[in-house]
C-alpha positions in Angstrom: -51.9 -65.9 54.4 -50.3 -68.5 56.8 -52.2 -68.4 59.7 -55.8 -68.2 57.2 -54.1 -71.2 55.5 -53.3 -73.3 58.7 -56.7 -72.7 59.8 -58.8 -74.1 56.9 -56.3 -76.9 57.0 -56.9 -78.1 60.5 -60.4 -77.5 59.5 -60.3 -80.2 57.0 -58.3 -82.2 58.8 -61.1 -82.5 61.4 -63.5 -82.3 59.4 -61.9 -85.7 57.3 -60.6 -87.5 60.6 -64.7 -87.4 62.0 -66.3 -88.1 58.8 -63.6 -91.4 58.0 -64.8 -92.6 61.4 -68.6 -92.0 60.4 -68.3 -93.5 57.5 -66.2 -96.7 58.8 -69.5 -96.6 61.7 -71.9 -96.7 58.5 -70.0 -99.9 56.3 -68.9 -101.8 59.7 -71.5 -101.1 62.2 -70.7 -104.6 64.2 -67.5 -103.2 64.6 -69.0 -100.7 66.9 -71.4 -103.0 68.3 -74.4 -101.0 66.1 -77.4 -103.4 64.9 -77.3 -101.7 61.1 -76.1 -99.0 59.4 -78.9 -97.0 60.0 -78.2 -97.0 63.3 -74.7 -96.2 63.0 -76.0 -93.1 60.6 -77.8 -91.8 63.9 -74.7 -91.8 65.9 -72.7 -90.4 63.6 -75.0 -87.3 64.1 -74.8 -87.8 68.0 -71.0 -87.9 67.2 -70.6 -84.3 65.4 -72.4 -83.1 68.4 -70.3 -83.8 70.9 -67.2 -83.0 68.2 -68.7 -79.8 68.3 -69.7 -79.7 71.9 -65.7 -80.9 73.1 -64.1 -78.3 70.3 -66.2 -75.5 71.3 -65.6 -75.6 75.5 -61.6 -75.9 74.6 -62.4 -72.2 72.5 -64.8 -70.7 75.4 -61.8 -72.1 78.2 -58.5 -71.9 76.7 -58.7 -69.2 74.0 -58.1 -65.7 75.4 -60.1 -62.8 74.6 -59.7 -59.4 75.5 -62.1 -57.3 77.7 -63.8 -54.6 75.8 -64.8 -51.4 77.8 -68.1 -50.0 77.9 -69.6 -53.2 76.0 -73.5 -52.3 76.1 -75.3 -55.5 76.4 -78.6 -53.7 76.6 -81.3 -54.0 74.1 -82.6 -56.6 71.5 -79.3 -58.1 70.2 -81.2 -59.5 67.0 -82.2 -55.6 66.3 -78.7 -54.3 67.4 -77.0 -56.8 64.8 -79.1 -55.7 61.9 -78.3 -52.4 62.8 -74.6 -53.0 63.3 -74.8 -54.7 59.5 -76.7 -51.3 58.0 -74.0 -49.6 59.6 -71.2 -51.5 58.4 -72.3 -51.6 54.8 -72.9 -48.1 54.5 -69.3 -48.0 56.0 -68.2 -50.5 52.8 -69.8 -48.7 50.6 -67.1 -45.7 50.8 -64.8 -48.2 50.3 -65.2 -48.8 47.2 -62.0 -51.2 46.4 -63.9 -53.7 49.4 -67.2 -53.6 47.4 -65.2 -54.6 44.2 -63.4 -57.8 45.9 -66.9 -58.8 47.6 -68.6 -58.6 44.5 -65.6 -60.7 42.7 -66.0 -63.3 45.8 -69.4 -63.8 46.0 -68.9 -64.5 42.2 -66.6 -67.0 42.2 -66.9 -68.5 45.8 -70.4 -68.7 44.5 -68.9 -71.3 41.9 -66.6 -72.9 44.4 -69.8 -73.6 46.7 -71.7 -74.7 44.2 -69.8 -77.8 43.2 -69.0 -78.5 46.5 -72.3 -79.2 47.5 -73.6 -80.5 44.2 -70.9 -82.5 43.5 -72.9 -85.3 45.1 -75.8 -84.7 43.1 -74.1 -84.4 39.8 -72.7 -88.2 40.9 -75.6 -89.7 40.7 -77.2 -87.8 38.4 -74.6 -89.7 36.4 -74.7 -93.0 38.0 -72.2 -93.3 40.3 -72.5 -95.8 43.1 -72.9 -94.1 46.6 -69.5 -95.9 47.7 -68.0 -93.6 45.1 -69.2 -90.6 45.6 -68.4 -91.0 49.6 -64.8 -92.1 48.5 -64.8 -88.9 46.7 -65.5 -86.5 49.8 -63.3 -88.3 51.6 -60.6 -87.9 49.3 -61.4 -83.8 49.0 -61.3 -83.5 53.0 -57.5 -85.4 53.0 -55.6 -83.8 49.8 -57.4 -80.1 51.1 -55.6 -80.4 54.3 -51.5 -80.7 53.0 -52.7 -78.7 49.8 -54.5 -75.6 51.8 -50.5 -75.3 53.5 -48.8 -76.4 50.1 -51.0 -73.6 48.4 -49.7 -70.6 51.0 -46.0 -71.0 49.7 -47.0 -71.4 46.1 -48.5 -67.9 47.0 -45.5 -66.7 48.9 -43.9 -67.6 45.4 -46.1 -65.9 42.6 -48.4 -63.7 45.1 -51.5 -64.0 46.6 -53.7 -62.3 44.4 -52.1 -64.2 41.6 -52.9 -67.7 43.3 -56.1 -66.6 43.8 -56.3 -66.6 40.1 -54.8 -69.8 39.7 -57.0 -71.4 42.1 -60.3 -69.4 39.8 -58.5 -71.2 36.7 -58.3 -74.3 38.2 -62.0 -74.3 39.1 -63.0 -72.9 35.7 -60.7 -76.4 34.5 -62.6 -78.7 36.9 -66.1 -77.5 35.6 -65.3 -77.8 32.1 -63.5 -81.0 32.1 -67.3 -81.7 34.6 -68.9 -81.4 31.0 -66.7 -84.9 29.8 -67.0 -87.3 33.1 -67.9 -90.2 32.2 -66.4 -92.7 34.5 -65.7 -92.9 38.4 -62.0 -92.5 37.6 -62.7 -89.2 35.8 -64.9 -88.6 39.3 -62.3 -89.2 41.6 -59.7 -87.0 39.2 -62.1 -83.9 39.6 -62.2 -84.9 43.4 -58.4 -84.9 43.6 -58.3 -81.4 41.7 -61.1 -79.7 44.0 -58.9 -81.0 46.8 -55.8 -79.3 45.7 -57.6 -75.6 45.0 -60.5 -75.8 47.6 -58.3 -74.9 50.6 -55.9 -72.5 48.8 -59.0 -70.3 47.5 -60.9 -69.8 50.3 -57.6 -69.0 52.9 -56.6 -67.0 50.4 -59.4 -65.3 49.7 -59.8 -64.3 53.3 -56.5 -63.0 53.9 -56.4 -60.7 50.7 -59.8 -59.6 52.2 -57.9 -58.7 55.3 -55.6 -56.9 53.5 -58.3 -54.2 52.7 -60.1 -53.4 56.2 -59.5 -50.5 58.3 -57.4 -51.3 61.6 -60.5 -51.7 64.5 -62.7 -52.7 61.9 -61.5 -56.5 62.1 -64.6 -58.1 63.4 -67.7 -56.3 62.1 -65.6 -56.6 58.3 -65.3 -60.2 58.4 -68.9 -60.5 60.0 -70.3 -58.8 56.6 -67.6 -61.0 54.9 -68.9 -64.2 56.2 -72.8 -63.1 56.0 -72.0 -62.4 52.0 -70.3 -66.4 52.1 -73.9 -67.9 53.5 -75.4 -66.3 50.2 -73.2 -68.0 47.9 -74.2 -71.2 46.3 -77.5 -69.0 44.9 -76.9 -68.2 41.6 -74.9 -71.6 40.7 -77.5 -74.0 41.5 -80.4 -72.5 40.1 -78.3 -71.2 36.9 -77.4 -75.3 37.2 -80.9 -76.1 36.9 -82.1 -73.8 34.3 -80.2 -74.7 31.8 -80.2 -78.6 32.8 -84.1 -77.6 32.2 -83.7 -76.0 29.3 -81.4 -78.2 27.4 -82.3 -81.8 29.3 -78.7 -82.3 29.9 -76.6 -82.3 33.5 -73.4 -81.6 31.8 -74.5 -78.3 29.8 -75.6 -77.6 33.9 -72.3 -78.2 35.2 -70.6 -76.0 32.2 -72.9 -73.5 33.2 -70.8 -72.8 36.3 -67.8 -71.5 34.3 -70.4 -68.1 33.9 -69.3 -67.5 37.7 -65.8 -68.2 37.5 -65.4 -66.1 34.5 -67.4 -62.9 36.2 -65.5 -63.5 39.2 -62.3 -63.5 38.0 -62.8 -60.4 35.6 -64.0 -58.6 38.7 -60.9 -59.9 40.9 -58.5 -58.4 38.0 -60.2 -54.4 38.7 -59.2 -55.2 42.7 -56.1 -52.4 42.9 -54.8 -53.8 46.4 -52.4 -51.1 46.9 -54.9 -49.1 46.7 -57.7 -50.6 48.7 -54.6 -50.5 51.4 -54.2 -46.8 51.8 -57.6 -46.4 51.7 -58.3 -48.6 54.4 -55.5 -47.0 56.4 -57.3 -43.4 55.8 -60.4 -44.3 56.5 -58.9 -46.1 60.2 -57.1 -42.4 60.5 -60.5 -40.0 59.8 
């Protein structure tokens, strides 16, 4: 839980630091000796780049990785991971306490996703100015990086599969109280609330995950795990647009979402962790 925690805070501490300079580039481009903002939007993608770029050489220099014997670099690696991922299912699929959770967090991380990156959208859908909606982001990527670490002792407190659920309550919260914005101060609330539970469900999430694969199965687990993340934010946004469609309103959209956090967290509460645990450490022995 700690060590998941710290790393999705750094991440959003990063991830803010960058994107306050970026925007500071876009609304003071003289400062930076840019003609127009514009131009200072174009640097700010040349600026992730080398973010990136610096970031990854201190990982592929400085982080230590162990040797693995008889590696076989041979063959079509595109092939060879497709295989590896038919293998690994069919490996999940006996264990049937990690199909539960993954079905529960595609669910409901399908929700978190889904405001996260139509929160935007459902800004100016209603209005708001882009200054706000910017302020907004901002806001998420600073209150997610002391509340990702604040969130791991709440855990330590009440457990973590029990903040998990908090975290699912407070989303379900966010999106119905969505359905009532009407001003930029209710905006910026929301944005203050997505900040507090964004970090603490998706750390958490991860490490209660970890909790259920079989010792040696670490990396080809969390590969499946993170593949399963990329296909979230699917169901919300077109279930979002449907019944915008349907009933010509944005906010029956938004409410919409609670559908996910509901199936989600009914899923969640049919996880047995204890015994996901010894099934994970029989399947490691056989």
């Amino acid at each position: 839980d700690t060590v998941s925690s710290l790393g999705y805070a750094m991440g959003y501490l990063g991830g803010g630091l960058l994107f306050l300079v970026n925007v500071v580039m876009t609304l003071q481009p003289a400062i930076f000796g840019l003609a127009d903002s514009g131009e200072a939007v174009r640097w700010s993608f040349v600026s992730v780049a080398l973010w990136w770029g610096a970031f990854t050489l201190i990982t592929i220099f400085w982080v230590p990785e162990p040797e693995i014997e008889g590696e076989n670099n041979q063959g079509n690696p595109v092939r060879a991971g497709f295989q590896q991922l038919y293998r690994t299912f069919q490996e999940i699929r006996h264990l049937k306490t990690v199909m539960l959770f993954l079905l529960a967090y595609w669910f409901y991380i399908d929700g978190v996703d889904t405001i996260i990156r139509m929160a935007v959208k459902m800004g100016s859908s209603l209005g708001f100015e882009a200054g706000v909606l910017i302020g907004a982001l901002l806001m998420v990527q600073f209150i997610a990086f002391p509340a990702a670490l604040l969130y791991n002792q709440f855990a330590q407190r009440i457990g973590t599969k029990n903040a998990v659920f908090v975290a699912i309550g407070g989303y379900a919260g966010i999106t119905f109280l969505g359905y009532f914005m009407v001003s930029t101060i209710h905006f910026y609330m929301l944005a203050a609330m997505i900040g507090i539970f964004q970090g603490g469900i998706q750390a958490l999430s991860r490490s209660l995950y970890a909790r259920l694969i079989p010792v040696g199965k670490e990396g080809e687990f969390f590969g499946f795990y993170n593949m399963l993340g990329k296909f979230a934010a699917v169901i919300g946004p077109v279930l979002m647009g449907y019944v915008t469609l349907v009933t010509g309103s944005v906010r029956f959209g938004i409410l919409s979402i609670l559908i996910l956090f509901i199936i989600g967290a009914i899923l969640l509460s049919k996880v047995d962790f204890e015994e996901g645990k010894k099934l994970a450490a029989d399947f490691g022995n056989n």
